[in-house]
C-alpha positions in Angstrom: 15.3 87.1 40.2 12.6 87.9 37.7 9.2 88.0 37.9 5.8 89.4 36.3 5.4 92.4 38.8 1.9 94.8 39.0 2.2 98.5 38.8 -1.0 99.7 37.9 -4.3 99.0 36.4 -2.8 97.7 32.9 0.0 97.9 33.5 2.7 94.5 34.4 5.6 93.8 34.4 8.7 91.4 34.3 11.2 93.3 36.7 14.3 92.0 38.3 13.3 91.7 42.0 15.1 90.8 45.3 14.5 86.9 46.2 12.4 85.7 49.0 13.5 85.0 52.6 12.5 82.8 55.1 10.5 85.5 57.9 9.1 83.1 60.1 9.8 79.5 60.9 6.9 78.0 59.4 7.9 79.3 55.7 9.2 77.8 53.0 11.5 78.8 50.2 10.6 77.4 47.1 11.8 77.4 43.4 9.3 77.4 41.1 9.2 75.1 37.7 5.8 76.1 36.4 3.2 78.9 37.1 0.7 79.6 35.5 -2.2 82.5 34.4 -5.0 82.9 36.3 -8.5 84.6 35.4 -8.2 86.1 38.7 -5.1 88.0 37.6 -6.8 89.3 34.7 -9.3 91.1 37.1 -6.4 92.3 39.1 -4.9 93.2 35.8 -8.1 94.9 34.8 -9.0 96.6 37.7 -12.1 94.8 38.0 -10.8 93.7 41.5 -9.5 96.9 43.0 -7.1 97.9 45.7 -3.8 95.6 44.4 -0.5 97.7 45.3 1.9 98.7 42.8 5.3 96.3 43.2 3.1 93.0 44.1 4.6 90.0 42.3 1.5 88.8 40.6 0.4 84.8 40.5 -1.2 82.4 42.7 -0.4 78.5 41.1 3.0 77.6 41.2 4.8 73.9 41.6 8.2 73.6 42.4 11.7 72.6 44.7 11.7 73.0 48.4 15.0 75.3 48.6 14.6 76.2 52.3 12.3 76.0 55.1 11.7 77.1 59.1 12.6 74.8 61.6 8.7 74.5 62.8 8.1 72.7 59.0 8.6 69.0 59.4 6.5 67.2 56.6 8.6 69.0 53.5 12.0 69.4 53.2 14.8 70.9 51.0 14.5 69.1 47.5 11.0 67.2 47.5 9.1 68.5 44.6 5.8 70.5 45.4 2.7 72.1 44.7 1.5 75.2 46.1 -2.0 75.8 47.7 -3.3 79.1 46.0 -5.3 80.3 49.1 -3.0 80.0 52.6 -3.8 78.4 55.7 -2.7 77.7 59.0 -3.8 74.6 59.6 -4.4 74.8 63.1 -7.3 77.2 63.5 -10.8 76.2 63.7 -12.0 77.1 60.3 -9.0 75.2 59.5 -9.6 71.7 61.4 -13.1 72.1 59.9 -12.0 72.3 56.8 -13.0 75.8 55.9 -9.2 76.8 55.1 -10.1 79.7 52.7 -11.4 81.1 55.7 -8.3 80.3 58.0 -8.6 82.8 61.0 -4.4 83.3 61.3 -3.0 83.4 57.8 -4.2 87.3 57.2 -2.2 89.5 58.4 -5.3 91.8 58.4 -6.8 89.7 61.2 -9.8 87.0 61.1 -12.3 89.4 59.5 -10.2 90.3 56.6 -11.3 87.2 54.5 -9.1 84.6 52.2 -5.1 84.7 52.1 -3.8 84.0 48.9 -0.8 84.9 46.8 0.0 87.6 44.9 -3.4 89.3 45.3 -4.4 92.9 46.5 -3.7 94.3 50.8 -6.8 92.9 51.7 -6.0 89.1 51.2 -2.3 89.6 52.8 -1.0 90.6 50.3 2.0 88.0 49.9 4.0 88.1 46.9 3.1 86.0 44.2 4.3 82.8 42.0 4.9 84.0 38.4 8.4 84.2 39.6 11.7 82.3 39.9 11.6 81.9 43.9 8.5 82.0 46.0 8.3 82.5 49.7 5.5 80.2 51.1 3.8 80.8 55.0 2.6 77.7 56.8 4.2 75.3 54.2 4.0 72.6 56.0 0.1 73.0 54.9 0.6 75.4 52.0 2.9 72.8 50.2 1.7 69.3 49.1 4.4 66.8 47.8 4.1 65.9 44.3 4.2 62.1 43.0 6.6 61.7 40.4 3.9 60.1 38.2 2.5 63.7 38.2 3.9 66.2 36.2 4.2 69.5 36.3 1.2 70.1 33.9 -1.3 68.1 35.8 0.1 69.3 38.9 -0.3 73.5 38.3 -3.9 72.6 37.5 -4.5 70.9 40.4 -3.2 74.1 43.0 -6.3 76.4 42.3 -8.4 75.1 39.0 -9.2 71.8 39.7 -10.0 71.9 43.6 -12.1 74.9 42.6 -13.9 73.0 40.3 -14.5 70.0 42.3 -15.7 72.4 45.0 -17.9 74.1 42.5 -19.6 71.0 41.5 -19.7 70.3 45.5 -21.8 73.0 47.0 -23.9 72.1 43.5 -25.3 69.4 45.8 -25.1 67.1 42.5 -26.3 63.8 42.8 -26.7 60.9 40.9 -29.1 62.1 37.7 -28.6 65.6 38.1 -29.2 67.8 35.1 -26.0 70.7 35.4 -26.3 73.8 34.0 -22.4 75.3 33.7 -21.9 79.4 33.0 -18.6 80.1 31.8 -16.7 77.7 29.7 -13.4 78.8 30.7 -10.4 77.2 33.1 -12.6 76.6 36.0 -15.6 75.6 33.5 -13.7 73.2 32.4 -13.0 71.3 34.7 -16.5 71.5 36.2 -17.7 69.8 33.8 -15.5 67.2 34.6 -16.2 67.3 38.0 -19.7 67.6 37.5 -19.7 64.0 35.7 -17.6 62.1 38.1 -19.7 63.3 41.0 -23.2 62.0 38.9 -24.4 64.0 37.1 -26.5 62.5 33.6 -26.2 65.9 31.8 -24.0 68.8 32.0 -25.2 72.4 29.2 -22.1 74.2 28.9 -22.9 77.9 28.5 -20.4 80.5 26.1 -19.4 81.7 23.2 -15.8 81.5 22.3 -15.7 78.6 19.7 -12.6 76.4 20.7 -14.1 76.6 24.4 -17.6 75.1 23.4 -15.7 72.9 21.5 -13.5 71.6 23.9 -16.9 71.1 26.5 -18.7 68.8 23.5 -15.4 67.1 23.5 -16.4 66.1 27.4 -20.0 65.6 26.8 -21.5 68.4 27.7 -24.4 70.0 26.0 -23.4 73.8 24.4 -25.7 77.1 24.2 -23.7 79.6 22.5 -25.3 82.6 24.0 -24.1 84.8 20.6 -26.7 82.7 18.8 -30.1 81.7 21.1 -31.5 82.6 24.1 -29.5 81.1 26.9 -32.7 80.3 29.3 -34.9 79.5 26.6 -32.7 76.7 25.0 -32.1 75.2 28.8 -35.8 75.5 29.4 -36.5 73.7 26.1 -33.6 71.1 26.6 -35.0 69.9 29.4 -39.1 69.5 28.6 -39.6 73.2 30.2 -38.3 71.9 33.5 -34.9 74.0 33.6 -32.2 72.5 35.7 -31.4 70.8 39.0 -27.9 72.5 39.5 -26.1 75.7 38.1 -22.7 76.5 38.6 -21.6 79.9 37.8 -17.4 79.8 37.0 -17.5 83.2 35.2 -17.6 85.5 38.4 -16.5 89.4 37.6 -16.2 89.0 33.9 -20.2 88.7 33.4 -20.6 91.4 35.2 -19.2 95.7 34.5 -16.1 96.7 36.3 -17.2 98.6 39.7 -14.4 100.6 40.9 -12.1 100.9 38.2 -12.1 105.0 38.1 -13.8 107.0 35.2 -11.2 106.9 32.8 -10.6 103.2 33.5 -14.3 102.7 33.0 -14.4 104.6 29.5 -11.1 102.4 28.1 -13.2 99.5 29.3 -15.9 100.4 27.4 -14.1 101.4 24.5 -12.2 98.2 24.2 -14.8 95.9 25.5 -17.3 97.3 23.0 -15.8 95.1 20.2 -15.0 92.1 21.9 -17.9 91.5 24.7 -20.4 90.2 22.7 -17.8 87.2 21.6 -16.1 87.0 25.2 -18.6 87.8 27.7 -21.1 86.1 28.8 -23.1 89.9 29.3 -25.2 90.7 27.1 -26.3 93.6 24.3 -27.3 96.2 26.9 -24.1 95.7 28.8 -22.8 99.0 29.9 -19.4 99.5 32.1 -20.5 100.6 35.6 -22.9 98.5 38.6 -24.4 96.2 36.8 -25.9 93.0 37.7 -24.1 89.5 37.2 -25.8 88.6 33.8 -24.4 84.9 34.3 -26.3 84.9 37.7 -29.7 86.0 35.7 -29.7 83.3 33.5 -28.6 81.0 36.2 -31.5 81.9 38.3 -34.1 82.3 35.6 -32.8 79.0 34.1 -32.8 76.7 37.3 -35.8 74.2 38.3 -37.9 75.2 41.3 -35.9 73.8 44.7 -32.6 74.0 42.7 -29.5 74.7 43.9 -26.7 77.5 42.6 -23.1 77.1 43.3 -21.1 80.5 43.0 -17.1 80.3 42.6 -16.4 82.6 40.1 -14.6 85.4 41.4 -16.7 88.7 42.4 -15.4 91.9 44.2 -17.1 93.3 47.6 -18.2 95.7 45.7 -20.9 93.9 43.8 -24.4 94.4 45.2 -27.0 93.2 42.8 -28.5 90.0 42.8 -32.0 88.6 41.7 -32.9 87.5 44.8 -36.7 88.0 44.4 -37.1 85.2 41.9 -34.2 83.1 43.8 -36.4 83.4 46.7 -39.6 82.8 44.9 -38.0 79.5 43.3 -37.3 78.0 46.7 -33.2 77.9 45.6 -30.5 76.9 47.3 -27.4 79.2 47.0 -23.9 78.0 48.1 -20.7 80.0 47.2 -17.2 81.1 48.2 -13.5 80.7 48.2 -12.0 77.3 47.4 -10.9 75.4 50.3 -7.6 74.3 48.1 -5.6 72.6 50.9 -9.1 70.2 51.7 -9.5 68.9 47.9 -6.2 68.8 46.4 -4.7 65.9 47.9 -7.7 63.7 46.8 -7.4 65.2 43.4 -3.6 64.3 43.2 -4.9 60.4 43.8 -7.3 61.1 40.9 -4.4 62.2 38.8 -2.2 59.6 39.9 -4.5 56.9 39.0 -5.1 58.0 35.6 -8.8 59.1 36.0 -8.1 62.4 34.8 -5.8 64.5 33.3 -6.4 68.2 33.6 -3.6 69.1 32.1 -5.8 68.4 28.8 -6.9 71.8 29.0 -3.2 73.8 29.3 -3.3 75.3 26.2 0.0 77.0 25.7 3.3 76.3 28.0 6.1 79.5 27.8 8.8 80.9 29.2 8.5 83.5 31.8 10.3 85.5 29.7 7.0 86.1 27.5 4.8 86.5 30.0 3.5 89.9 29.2 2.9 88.8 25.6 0.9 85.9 27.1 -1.1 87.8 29.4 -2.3 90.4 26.6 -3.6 87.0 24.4 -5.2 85.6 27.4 -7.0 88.3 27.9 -8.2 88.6 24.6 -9.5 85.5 24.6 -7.7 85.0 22.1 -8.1 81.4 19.9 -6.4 78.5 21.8 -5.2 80.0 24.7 -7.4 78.8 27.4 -4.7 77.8 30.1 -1.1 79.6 30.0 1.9 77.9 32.0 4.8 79.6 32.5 8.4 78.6 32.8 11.6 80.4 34.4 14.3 80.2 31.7 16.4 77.4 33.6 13.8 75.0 33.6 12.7 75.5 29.8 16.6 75.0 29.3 16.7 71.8 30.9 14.1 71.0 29.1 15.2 71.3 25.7 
């Protein structure tokens, strides 16, 4: 089968690989109509998150057909149409039944201390072979795999496997309430759909912080309030939006890419700084001093310069162990609340498939681009330029974009 395959910091790519087996009997084979291109594969991509082994199938958001599945996997079976949970759980474990499944104490292979399992990401968080593939082998399906109503399609549903649970739960450990002033770094994916979130869950005002135009545009689009930090001072305009209070929430969905590449190696560091040289200052929320190498999170500055005393800062965008700074003299001075971590995916997406279903929402509104899996290299080169309209890339195995046309 094919499928977009790592082999070294920048370089992927689409190799004929062996398909997936059932290994134990709580897996699930599935075959996948729609993946899709994660920021988080970027940093994979980038080197910004080290460690990932060469030959890893890359992807973690994939919907598709139950093909086969272990005889201890009773809720699913052969031919019901799925999505795919991007972290993996057990289901039965404590953190589990408490609904902490990013933190499952089984699905790591590495053993309870190792952190999140998801797909297709470096040793440390399995690693398990990823979705931008024809065939996927999932672990605990019966919790990994949702069934998919067919009023859902597949666009809606790849969002909701990783983007829009992540979103919701960003705007969750926001603590918003009704009235809440929202303060949103990173107008990406995840951004997005915070924004979104943010407003269903009460808030009165969301500021949408970046600088890519068709992204700021697409938050006004919302409602949301933009600071284009290319053009004014990001926590002077919040501070003079709102009477020289600042605000009660901040969620920061920008993670590693607001901050310099840690553990890249030398020579990865200097291409970084060679090619991010031209295009930061448009695509990074970072800064004009921004230097590869450990830097601080410059997202996480303004969030924590920009927040009301007693306020509270929600963290999901991605960071690797590696990172070390953090202002947490002023956070500490400020009285602030700080609440971050891995999506618990398998807790929130069922309730955002009834949102979906109902017609409250469609995320799908921000899936930019739809292409074959063919073209996925080309794809992941524009996405990481940031490159105009290409916010959200699906991608399709050849069969299905067949049947389509």
């Amino acid at each position: 089968m094919k499928a977009v395959v790592f082999h070294g910091i920048g370089d992927i790519r689409l190799d004929d690989v062996p398909e997936p087996s059932i290994k134990a009997e709580t897996d699930a084979i599935v075959r996948i109509t729609a993946s899709a291109i994660c920021g988080t594969d970027l940093h994979m991509v980038r080197g910004t998150l080290p460690g990932m082994k060469p030959g890893t199938i890359l992807g973690h958001e994939g919907v598709g057909f139950v093909e086969d599945v272990g005889k201890d996997v009773r809720n699913i079976k052969r031919g019901d149409r799925v999505l795919i949970t991007s972290t993996i759980a057990c289901g039965s474990c404590a953190y589990c039944r408490a609904g902490y499944y990013a933190q499952c104490d089984v699905a790591n292979p590495n053993g309870p201390l190792a952190g999140t399992a998801f797909f297709g990401g470096p040793p440390d968080s399995g690693p398990f072979d990823g979705m931008q593939a024809e065939l996927v082998r999932v672990p605990f399906a019966n919790v990994c795999c949702i069934k998919v109503p067919d009023a859902v399609d597949d666009d809606d549903a790849i969002l909701i496997t990783d983007i829009f649970p992540t979103a919701w739960f960003a705007a969750k450990l926001a603590e918003i309430k009704s009235g809440s002033v929202v303060a949103i770094f990173g107008c990406g994916p995840v951004g997005q759909l915070a924004i979104a979130s943010a407003l269903m869950q009460g808030a009165a005002r969301v500021l949408a912080v970046d600088a890519l135009p068709d992204r700021l545009a697409r938050a006004a689009e919302q409602g949301a309030e933009t600071i284009d930090f290319n053009h004014e001072d990001v926590v002077d305009a919040i501070r003079r939006l709102t009477g020289g209070i600042g605000v009660d929430r901040a969620i920061d969905a920008v993670g590693v890419d607001a901050m310099a590449p840690h553990d890249a190696g030398r020579k990865e560091k200097k291409r970084f700084k060679e090619e991010l040289a031209e295009i930061a200052p448009k695509t990074h929320p970072v800064g004009d001093n921004w230097n590869p190498g450990d830097g601080p999170s410059q997202a996480l500055e303004w969030a924590v310069s920009a927040l009301a005393k007693a306020g509270t800062l929600s963290i999901v965008g991605v960071y690797p162990t590696s990172a070390s700074r953090f202002p947490i003299g002023m956070a500490m001075n400020k009285n602030l609340t700080i609440n971050m971590g891995n999506c618990n995916h398998r807790k929130y997406a069922p309730k955002l498939l009834d949102i979906v279903q109902s017609g409250v929402l469609r995320p799908s509104k921000i899936l930019t681009n739809r292409t074959p899996l063919a073209n996925a290299i080309e794809a992941y080169k524009a996405f990481d330029r940031r490159a105009p309209g290409w916010m959200k890339v699906e991608l399709r195995p050849e069969e299905v974009v067949r049947a389509a046309e």
